[in-house]
C-alpha positions in Angstrom: -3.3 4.5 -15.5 0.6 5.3 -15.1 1.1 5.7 -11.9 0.7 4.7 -8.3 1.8 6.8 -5.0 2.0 6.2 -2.1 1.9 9.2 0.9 5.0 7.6 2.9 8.4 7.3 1.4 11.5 4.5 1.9 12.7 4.6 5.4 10.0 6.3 6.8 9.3 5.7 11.0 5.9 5.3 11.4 4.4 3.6 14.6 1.3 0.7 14.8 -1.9 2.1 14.2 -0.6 5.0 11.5 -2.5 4.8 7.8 -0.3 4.2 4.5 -2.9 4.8 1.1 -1.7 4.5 -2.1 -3.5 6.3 -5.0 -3.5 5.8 -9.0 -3.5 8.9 -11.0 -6.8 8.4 -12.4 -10.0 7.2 -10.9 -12.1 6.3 -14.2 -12.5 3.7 -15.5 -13.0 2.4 -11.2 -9.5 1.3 -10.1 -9.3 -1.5 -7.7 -6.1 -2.0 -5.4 -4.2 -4.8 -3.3 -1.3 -4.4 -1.1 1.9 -6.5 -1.3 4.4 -7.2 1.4 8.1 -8.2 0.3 8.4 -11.8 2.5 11.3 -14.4 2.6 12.6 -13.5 -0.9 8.8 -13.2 -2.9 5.6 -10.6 -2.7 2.6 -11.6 -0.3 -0.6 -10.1 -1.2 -2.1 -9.0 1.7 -5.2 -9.9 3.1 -7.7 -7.0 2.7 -9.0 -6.9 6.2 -6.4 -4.3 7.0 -7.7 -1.9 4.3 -10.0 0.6 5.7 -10.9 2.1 2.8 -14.4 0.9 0.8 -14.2 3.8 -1.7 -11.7 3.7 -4.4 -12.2 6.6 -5.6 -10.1 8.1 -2.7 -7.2 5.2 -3.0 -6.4 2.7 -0.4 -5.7 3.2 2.6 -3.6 0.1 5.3 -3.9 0.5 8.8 -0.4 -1.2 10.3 -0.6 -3.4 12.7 2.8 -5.4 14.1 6.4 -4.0 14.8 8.7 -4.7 12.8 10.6 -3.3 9.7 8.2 -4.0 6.5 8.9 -3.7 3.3 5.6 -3.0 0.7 4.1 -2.0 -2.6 0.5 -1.0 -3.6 -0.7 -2.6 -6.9 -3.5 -0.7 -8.6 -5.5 -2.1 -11.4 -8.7 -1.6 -13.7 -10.2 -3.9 -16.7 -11.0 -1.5 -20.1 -12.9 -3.7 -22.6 -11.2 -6.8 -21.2 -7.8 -6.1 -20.7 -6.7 -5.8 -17.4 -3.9 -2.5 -17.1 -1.7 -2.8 -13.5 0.5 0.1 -12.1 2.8 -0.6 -9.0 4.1 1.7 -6.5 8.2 1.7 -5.6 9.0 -0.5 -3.0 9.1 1.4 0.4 11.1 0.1 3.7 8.8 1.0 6.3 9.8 1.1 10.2 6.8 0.5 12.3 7.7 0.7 16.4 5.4 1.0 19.3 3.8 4.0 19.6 6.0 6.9 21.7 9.2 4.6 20.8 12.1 4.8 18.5 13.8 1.9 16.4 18.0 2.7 17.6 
């Protein structure tokens, strides 16, 4: 595993409700992910109730919940004989409004 994307990009407007998933470039051996958000200065893992996604194979997907401007990463992982191997997504700024408003 190299590589993790995710299907927004920095400074992306997205509203509460929209889906963010992050995906590795490979799928075997099973990749597992965790999502981090970037809070007072250090990465929070968040907690996985958010993810709706209970197939791997497809990514992971985070539905988001509050306003506010967020800033987050996708960690995937998978264990080969072992040895654990991580790939991170970039960071991404995300600005999450209200739906049918506009951050000014």
């Amino acid at each position: 595993m190299k590589r993790v994307q995710l299907n927004v990009s920095d400074g992306d407007h997205v509203t509460v409700g929209d889906v963010i998933q992050c995906s590795a470039n490979t799928i075997y051996p099973p990749v597992s992910y965790y999502w981090q958000q970037y809070v007072n200065e250090s990465w929070h893992q968040l907690q996985q109730q958010d993810d709706d996604s209970d197939d791997d194979s497809s990514g992971s997907m985070l539905r988001l919940s509050t306003v506010g401007v967020r800033v987050m990463r996708c960690v995937a992982y998978n264990v080969v004989r072992s040895s654990r191997y991580n790939a991170m997504s970039e960071n991404v700024t995300l600005y999450v409004v209200e739906p049918g408003k506009c951050i000014r």
